[in-house]
C-alpha positions in Angstrom: 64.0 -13.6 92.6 62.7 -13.8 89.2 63.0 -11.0 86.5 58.9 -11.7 86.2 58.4 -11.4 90.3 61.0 -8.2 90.1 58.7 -6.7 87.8 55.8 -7.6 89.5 57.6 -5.5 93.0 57.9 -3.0 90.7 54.6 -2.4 89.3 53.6 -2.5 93.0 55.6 -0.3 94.1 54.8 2.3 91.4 51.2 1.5 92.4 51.6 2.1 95.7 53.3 5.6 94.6 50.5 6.4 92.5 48.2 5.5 94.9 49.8 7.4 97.7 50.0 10.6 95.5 45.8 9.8 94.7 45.1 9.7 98.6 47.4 12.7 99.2 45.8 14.8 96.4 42.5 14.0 97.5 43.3 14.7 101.0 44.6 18.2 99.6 41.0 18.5 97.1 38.9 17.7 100.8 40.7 20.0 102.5 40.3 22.6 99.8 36.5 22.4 99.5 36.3 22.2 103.4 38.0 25.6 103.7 36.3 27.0 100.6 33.1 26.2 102.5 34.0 27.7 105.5 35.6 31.0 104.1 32.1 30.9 102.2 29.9 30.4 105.7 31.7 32.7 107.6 31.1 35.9 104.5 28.0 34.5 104.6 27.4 35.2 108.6 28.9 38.2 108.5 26.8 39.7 105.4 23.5 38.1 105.6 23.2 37.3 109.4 25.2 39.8 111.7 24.8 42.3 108.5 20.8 42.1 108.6 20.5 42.3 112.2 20.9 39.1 114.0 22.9 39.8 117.3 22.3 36.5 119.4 26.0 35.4 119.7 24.9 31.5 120.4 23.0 31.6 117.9 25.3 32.9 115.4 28.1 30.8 116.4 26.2 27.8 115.6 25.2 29.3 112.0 29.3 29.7 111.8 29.5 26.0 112.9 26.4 24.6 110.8 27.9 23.2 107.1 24.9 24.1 105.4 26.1 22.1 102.5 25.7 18.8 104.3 21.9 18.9 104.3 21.7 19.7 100.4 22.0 17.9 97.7 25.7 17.8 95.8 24.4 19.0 92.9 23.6 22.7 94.2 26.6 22.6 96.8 28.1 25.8 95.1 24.8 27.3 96.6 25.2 26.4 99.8 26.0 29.6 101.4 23.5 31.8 99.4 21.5 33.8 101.6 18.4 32.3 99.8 16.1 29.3 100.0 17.2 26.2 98.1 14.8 23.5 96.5 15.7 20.5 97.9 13.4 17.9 96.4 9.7 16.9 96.8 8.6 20.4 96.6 10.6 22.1 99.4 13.3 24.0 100.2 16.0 24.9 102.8 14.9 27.9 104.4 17.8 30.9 104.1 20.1 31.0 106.8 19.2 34.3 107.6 15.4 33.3 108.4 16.8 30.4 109.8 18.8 32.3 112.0 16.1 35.0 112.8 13.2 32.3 113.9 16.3 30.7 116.2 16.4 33.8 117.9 13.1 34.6 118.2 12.4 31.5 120.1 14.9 32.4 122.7 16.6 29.2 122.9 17.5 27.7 126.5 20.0 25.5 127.1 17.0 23.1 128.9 14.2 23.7 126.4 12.7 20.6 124.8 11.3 22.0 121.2 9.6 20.5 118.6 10.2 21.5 115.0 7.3 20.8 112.4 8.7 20.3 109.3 12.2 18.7 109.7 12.8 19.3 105.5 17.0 19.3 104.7 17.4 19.1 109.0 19.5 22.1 108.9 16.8 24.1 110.9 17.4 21.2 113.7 20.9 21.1 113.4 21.2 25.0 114.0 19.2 24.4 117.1 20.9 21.3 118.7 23.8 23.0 120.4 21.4 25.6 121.6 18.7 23.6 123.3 18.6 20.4 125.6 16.5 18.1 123.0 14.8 18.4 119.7 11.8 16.6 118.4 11.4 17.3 114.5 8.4 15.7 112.2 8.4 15.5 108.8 5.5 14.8 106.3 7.2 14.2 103.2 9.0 10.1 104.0 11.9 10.6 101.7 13.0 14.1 103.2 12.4 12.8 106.6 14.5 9.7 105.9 17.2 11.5 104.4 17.7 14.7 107.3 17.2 11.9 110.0 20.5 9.9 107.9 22.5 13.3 107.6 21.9 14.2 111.3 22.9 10.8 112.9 26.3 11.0 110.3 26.9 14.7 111.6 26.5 13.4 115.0 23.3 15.8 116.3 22.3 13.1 119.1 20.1 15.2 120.6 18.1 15.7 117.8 14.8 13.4 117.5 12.7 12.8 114.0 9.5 10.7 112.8 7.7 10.9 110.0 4.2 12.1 110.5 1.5 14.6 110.1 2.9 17.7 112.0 -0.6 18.7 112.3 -0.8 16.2 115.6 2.4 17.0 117.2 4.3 14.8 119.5 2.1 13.9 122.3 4.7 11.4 123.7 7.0 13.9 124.3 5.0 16.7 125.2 4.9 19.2 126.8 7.6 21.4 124.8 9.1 24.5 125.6 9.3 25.7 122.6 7.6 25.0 118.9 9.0 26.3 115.7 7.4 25.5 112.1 9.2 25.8 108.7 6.4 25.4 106.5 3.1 27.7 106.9 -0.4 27.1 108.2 -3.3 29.6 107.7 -3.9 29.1 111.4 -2.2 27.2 114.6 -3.4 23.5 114.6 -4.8 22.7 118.3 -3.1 20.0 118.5 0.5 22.3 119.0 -1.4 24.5 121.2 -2.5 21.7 123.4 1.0 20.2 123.3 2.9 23.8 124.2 3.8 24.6 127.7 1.8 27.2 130.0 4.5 30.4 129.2 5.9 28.3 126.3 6.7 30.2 122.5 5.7 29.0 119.2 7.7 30.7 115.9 5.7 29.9 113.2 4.6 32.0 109.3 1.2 31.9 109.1 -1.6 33.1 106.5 -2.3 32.7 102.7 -0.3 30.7 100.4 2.2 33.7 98.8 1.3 36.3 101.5 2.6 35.2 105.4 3.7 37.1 108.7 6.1 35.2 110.9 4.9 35.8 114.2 6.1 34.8 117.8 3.4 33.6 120.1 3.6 32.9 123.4 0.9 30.3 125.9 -0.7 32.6 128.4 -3.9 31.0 130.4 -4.1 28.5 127.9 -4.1 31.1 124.6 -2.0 32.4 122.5 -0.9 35.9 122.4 0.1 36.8 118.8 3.2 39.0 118.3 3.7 39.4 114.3 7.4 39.7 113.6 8.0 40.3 109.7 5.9 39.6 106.5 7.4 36.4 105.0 7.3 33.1 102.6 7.6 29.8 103.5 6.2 26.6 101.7 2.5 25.6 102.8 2.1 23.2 105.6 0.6 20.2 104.1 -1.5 17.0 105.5 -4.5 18.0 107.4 -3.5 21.6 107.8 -3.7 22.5 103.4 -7.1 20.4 103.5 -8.3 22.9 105.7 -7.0 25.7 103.7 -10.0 28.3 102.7 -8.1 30.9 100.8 -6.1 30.3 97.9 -4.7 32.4 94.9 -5.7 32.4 91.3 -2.7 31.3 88.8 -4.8 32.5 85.9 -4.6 36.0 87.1 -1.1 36.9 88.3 0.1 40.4 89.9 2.2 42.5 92.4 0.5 43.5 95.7 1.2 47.3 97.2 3.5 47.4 93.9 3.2 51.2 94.1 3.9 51.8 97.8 1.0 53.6 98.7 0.1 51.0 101.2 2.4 52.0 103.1 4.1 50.0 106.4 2.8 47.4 108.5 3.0 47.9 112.9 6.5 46.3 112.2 7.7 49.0 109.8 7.9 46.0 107.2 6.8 47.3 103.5 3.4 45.5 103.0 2.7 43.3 101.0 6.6 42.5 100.3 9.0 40.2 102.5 13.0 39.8 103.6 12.8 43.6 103.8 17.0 45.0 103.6 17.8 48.3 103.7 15.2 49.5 102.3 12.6 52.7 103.5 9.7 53.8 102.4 9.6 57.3 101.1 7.2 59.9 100.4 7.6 62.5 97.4 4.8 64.5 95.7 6.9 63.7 92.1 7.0 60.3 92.8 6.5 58.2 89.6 3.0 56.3 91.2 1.1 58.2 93.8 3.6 59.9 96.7 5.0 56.7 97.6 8.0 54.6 96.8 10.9 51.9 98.0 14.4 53.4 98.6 17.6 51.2 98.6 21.0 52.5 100.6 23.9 50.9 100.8 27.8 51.4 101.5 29.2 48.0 102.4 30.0 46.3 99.1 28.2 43.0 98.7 26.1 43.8 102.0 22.0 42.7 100.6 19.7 45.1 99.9 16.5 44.3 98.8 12.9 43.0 98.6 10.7 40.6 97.7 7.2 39.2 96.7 5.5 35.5 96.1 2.8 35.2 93.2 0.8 32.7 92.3 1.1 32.7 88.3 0.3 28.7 86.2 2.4 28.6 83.0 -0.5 26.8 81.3 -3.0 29.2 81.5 -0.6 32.3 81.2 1.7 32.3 78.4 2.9 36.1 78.7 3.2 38.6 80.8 4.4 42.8 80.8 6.4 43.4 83.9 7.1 47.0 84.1 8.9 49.7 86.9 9.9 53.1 87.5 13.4 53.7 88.6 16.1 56.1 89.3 19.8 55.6 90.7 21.9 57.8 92.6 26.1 56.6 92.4 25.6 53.2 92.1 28.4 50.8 91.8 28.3 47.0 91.1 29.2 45.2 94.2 31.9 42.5 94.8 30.3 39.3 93.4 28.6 39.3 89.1 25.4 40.2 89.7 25.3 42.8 92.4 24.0 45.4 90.9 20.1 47.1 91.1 17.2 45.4 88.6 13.7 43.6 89.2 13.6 40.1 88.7 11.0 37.4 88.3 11.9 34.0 89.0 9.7 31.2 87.8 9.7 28.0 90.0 7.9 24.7 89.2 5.5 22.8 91.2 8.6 21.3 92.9 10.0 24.7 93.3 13.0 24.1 91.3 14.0 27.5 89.7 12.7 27.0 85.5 13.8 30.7 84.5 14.8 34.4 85.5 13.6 36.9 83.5 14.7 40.7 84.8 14.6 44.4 83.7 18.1 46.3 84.3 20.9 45.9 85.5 21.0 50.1 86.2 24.4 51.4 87.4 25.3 55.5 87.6 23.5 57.9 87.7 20.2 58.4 86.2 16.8 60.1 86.9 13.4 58.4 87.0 12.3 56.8 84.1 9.7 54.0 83.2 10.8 50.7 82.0 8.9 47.5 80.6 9.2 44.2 79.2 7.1 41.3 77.6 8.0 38.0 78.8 7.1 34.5 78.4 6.3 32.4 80.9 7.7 28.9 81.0 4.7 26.8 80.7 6.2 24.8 83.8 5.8 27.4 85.9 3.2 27.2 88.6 4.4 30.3 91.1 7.4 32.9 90.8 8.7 35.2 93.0 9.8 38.7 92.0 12.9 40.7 93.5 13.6 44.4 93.6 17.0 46.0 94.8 20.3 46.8 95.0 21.8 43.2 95.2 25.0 44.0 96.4 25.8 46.9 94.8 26.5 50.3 96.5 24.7 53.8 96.3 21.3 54.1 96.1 18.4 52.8 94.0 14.7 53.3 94.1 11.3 51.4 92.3 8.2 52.7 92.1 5.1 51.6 89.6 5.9 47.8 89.6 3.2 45.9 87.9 2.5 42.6 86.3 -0.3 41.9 84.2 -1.4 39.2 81.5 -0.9 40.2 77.9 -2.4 36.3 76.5 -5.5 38.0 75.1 -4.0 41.5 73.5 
């Protein structure tokens, strides 16, 4: 053998070495991440699924078993197990597992249902549901979502699940009847077409009313109509196709502000805060010295990093409002910041864009201790990309308790 063809057998083999030691430390980097995201679903299930309520152990199991992550883009991966709503391109979002989880329940899945989903988005809804039903029919609007769930559910194997791209608005008429209908985005009313295609006894899941102020409700088919059963005020993205053309009610951007912000509203027949939505340990209390009126919101909490909190939708354009004074009352009883940065009681206003990417947060606090009530305000701009926000009030994770009274927003362009 040639000293030129032993060094050749060399450099191989050190190749070879160095490749082996690549494949083996990528191996170890895969199976890293894989745990990381399953230590992170199953905190996740425990806080903001079993914590908020949700007792349906088929259902949770398959929100243990669901890797969230898969039906979101990489770039927001480290967001994966967030108990919130990720943008996800084209405008929409994942819904939050724990909605997610909550409409799964409602609907009562059976293991021989046939359900049609309108509004397939990231597929993750579908995917909860596949181990829980017999077959899944899901219909999506928006051609690159749909193209890219249908992709990620064949690769995860979900070979019960069904998707098209269409109009939702029509259904499925081939495949109908259904047992069950869920929607993940929001019409102001049920389009006939889902009635006509849901089975005598059948439920339908679905948020329904204006564009930042919804109620999920359940419904079920009796003698042809549906029997309305509202579950919990909530927010989902509009429905869009024929269903937003027929939209009749629809906020004004110039003129942005906070609905029931001083409690005296009161609770809806659900015991739900009105006018506010994903309602955690929170109550409504009633004091003469309250800051605003005899009402306000009361956070409690003794589980470190267990949510707590509420929140609102506003319709608010960046290019007709350049700044805004958001301003509070609150007071804190042994507060202590929770396990994660961050968990601690303030009021925040995010500003999303029309794609419903997050542009800015903006927020008055963080408040820790002790401390009586006491009014609080700040100026802020508004990103002129912003064309709706949502604001959020509570303890975030933090222990004790924390209360808000007196929250108002209100355009300061022409002062």
């Amino acid at each position: 053998m040639s000293f030129e063809n032993q060094m050749s057998r060399k450099c191989l083999a050190i190749i070879l070495v160095v490749s082996g030691l690549m494949v083996c430390q990528t191996q170890v980097v895969g199976q890293n991440t894989k745990d990381k995201f399953r230590q992170q679903r199953m905190e996740m299930v425990e806080t903001a699924v079993k914590g908020a309520g949700i007792t349906h152990p088929k259902v949770i199991r398959s929100i243990q078993q669901t890797l969230r992550h898969e039906f979101m883009p990489k770039n927001v991966w480290d967001q994966a197990y967030l108990d919130a709503g990720i943008p996800i391109g084209e405008g929409q979002t994942i819904s939050s597992p724990f909605i997610v989880a909550y409409m799964t329940e409602s609907l009562d899945p059976d293991r021989e249902d046939r359900v049609l989903e309108i509004g397939t988005g990231s597929g993750y809804q579908a995917a909860v549901l596949s181990p829980l039903v017999d077959q899944v029919y899901s219909i999506e609007i928006v051609e690159p979502l749909g193209k890219q769930a249908a992709k990620v559910l064949k690769k995860l194997k979900y070979d019960n699940v069904y998707t098209k791209i269409g109009d939702g608005f029509k259904g499925w008429p081939q495949h109908a009847p259904f047992d069950k209908i869920i929607l993940t985005c929001s019409p102001e009313e049920i389009p006939i077409p889902l009635k006509d295609q849901l089975k005598e006894g059948g439920l339908i899941v679905v948020p329904m009313g204006e564009r930042h102020q919804q109620t999920l409700y359940l419904m079920k088919k009796v003698n042809g109509e549906l029997e309305r059963q509202p579950l919990r005020p909530t927010l989902f993205v509009p429905m869009t196709g024929v269903a937003e053309d027929n939209r009749q009610v629809f906020p004004d951007p110039s003129k942005p502000g906070i609905l029931n912000g001083d409690f005296e509203q009161g609770v809806d027949d659900s015991g739900f805060v009105k006018g506010w939505y994903y309602q955690r340990k929170c109550d409504l209390n009633k004091d003469v010295l309250a800051p605003s009126g005899q009402h306000y919101v009361k956070f409690s909490n003794k589980v470190p990093g267990q949510f707590s909190w509420l929140m609102q939708g506003l319709a608010i354009d960046g290019r007709e409002v350049s700044k805004i004074k958001l301003s509070t009352s609150v007071t804190c009883d042994n507060v202590a910041q929770g396990p994660h940065k961050g968990d601690l009681p303030l009021i925040a206003i995010q500003f999303l864009a029309d794609d419903r990417s997050d542009i800015a947060t903006e927020y008055i606090g963080p408040f820790q201790g002790t401390r009586a009530w006491k009014n609080y305000d700040r100026e802020i701009s508004v990103p002129v990309g912003a064309r709706e926000a949502i604001l959020r009030i509570g303890l975030f994770g933090a222990t004790g308790t924390a209360s808000f009274d007196n929250i108002m927003i209100r355009s300061i362009d022409s002062e």
